[in-house]
C-alpha positions as CSV (number, residue, x, y, z in Angstrom):
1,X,3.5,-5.6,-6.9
2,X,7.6,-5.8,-6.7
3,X,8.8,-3.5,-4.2
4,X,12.6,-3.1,-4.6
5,X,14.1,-1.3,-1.8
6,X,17.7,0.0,-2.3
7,X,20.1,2.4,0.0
8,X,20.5,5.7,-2.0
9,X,18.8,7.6,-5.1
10,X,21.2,7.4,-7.1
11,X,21.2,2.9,-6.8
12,X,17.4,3.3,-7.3
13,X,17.7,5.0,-10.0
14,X,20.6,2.9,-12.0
15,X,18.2,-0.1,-10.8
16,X,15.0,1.3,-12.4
17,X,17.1,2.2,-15.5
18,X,18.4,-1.1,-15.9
19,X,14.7,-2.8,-15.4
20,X,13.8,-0.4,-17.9
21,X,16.1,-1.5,-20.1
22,X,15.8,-5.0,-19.9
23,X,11.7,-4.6,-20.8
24,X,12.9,-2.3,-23.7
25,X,15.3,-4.8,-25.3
26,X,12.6,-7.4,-24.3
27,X,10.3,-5.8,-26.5
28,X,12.4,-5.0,-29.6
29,X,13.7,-8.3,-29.7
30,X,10.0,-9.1,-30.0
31,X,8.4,-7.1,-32.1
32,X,11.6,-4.8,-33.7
33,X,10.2,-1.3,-31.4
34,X,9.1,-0.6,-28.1
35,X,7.3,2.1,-26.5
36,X,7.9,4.2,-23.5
37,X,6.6,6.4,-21.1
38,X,8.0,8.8,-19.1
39,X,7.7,10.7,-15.9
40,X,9.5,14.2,-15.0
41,X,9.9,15.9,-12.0
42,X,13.4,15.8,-9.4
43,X,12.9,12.0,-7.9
44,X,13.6,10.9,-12.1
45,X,16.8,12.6,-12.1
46,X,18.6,9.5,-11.5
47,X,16.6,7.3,-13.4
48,X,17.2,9.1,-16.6
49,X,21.1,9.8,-15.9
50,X,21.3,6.0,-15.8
51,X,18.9,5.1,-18.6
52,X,20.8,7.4,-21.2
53,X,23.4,4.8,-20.4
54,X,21.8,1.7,-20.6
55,X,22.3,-0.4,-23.7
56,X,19.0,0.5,-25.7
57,X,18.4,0.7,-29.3
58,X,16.9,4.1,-29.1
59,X,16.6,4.3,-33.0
60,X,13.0,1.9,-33.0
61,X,12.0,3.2,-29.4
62,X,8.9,5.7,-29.7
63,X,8.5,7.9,-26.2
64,X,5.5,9.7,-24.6
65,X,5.5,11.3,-21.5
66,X,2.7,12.4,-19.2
67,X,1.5,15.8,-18.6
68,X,2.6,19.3,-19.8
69,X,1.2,22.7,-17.9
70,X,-1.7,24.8,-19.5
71,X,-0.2,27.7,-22.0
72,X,3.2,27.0,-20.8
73,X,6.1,27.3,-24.0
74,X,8.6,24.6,-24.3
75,X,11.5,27.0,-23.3
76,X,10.1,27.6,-20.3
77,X,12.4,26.0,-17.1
78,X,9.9,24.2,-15.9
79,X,8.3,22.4,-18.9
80,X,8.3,18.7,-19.1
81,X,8.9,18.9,-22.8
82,X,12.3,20.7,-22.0
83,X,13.1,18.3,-19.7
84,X,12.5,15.3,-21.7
85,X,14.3,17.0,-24.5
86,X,17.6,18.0,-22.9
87,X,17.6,15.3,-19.9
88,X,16.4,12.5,-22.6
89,X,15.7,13.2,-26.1
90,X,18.9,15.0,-27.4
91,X,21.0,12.6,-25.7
92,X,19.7,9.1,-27.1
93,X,17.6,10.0,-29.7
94,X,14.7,8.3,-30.0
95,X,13.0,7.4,-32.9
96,X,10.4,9.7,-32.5
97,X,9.2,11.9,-28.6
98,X,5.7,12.3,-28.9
99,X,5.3,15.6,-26.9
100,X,2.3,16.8,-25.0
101,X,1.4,20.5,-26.2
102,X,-0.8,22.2,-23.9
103,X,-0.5,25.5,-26.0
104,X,-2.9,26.8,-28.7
105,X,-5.7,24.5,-29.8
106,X,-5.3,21.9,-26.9
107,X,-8.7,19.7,-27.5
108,X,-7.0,19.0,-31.2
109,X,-3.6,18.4,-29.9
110,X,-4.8,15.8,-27.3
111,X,-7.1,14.5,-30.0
112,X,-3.9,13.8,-32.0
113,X,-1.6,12.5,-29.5
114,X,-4.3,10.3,-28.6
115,X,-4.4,9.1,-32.0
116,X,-0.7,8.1,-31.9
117,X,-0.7,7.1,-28.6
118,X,-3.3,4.4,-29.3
119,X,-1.8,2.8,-32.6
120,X,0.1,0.5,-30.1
121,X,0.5,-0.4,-26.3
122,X,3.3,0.9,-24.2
123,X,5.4,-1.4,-23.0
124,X,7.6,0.5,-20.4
125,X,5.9,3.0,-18.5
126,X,7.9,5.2,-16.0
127,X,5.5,6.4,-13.6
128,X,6.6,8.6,-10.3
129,X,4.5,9.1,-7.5
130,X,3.7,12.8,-6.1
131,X,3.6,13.7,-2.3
132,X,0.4,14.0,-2.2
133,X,0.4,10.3,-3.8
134,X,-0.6,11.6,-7.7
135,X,0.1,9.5,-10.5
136,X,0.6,12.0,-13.6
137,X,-0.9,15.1,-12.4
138,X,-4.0,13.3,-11.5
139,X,-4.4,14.8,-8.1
140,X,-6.4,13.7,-4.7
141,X,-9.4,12.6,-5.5
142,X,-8.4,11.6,-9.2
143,X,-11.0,10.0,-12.0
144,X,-10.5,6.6,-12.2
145,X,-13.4,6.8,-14.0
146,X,-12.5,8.3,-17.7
147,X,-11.2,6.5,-20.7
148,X,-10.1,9.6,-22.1
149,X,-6.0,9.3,-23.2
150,X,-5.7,12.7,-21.8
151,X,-7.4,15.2,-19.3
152,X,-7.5,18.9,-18.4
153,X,-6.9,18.6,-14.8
154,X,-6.9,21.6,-11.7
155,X,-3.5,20.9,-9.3
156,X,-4.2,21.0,-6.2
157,X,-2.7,23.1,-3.7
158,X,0.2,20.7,-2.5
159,X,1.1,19.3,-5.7
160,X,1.6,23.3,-6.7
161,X,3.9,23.6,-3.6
162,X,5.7,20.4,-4.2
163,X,6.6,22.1,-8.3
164,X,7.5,25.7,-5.9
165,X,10.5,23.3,-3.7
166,X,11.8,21.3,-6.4
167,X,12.8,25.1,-7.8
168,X,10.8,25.1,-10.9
169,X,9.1,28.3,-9.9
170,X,10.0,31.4,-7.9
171,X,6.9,32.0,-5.5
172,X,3.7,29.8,-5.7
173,X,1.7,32.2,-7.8
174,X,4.2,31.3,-10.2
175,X,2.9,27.8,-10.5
176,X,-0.1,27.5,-13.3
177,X,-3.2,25.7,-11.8
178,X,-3.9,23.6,-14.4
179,X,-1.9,21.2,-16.8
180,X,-3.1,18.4,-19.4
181,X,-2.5,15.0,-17.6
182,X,-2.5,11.2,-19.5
183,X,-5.4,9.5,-17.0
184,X,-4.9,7.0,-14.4
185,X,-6.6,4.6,-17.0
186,X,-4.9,5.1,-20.1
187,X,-1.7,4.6,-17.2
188,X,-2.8,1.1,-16.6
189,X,-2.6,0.0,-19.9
190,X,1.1,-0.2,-20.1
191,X,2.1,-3.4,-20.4
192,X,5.1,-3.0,-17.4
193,X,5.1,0.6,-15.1
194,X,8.4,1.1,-12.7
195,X,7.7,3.7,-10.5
196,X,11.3,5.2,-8.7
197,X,10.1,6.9,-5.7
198,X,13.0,8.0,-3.8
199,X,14.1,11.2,-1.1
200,X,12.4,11.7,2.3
201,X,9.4,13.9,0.8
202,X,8.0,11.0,-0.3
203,X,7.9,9.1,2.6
204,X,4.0,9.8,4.1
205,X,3.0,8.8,-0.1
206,X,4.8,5.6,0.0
207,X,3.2,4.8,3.3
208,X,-0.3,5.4,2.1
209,X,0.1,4.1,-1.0
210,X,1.2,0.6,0.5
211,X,-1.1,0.7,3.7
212,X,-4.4,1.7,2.2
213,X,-6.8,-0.3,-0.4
214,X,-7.8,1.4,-3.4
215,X,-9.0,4.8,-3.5
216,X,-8.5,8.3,-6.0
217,X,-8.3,10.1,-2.6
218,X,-4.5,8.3,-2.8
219,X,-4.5,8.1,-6.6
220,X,-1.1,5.7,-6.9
221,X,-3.2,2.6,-4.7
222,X,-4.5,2.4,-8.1
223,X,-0.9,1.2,-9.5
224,X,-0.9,-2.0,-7.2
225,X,-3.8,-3.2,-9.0
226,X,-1.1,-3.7,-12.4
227,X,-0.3,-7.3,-12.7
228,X,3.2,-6.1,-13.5
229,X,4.1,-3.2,-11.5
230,X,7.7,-2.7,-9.7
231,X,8.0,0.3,-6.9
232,X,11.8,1.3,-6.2
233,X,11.5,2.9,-3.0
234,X,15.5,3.8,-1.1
235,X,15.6,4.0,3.0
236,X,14.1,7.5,3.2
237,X,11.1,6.7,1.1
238,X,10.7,3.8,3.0
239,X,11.3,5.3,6.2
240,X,7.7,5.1,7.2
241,X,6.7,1.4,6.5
242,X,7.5,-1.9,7.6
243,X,9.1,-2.9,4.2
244,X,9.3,-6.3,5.4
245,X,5.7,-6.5,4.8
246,X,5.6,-6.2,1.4
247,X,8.8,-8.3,0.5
């Protein structure tokens, strides 16, 4: 594990972007595409403002990102497909945005995406970490155990609260209980993950994430067991640790 510590979101985010980036460019200038994956949620805001700007030949870069909720349309506010699309996808234009669809027949679409998803590896994956420490929307205690791509998973009740204050919903009935979720296994298998984990919220997360061995009961301990994983954390993420200790 790298752990990058920087002053301000908006640094951590420019600095995650330009990692990003450089493993991107890395891999097209290897093998002529690259694959990414992508988280949503408020702590990527800056991330993605700065990765639109990054120099990226978005033309021969396929995209996947990680969970959708249950029966939830794309023109919803709050849909990760509308997110990706008018924070990401309508701005760089990627060769193709493999969407999760958690509408209609959602056993055949995850069959499908599962399909595409395991032609090839993913080179960059983009992976934020919740405050209750979820990776996806794998949620305390998560299954390390499957090898399926993608999971029907039940939120649990402070992930739900942490969608309600990022203003997605208007009361916490509002919030859908259950959402399809790429598993913390098929996560490991990118070849890089970056995980920008800024704001104060996040501090009790990053704590037991770096302070605890492995365990699903703190689901993102699981990402310091990737041989190449870097964790952009700014002063108010970090405000709980001795970031010294991991440097």
């Amino acid at each position: 594990m790298k752990l990058i510590l920087r002053d301000n979101p908006k640094t951590l985010g420019e600095n995650a972007a330009a990692l990003t980036a450089k493993l991107l460019r890395g891999a097209i200038s290897k093998q002529g595409s690259a694959r990414l994956l992508m988280s949503t949620g408020a702590s990527q805001f800056d991330t993605i403002k700065a990765l639109v700007r990054e120099d990226v030949d978005w033309s021969v870069v396929d995209v996947f990102h990680l969970d959708e909720y249950i029966d939830m349309p794309d023109t919803h506010p709050a849909s990760f497909r509308k997110y990706i699309r008018e924070r990401f996808a309508d701005i760089v234009h990627p060769r193709r945005v493999n969407y999760v669809v958690a509408e209609g027949d959602v056993t055949q679409n995850i069959r499908e995406l599962t399909a595409e998803l395991r032609r090839e590896p993913i080179d960059v994956g983009l992976i934020g970490i919740g405050e209750n420490a979820h990776i996806a929307f794998n949620d305390p205690p998560a299954d390390f155990e499957t090898q399926n791509a993608y999971i029907i998973v039940d939120l649990d009740i402070k992930c739900r609260t942490q969608q309600l204050h990022e203003g997605w919903f208007q009361t916490l009935d509002d919030v859908p209980r259950r959402a399809v979720s790429m598993s913390v296994s098929e996560i490991m298998k990118c070849r890089s993950v970056i995980s920008a984990v800024p704001y104060k919220v996040k501090a009790q997360a990053i704590r037991d994430t770096l302070e605890n061995e492995l365990t699903p009961y703190i689901p993102a301990t699981m990402l310091k067991q990737h041989p190449n994983f870097s964790l952009f954390v700014d002063r108010d993420s970090a405000s709980l640790v001795d970031i010294a200790k991991y440097q």
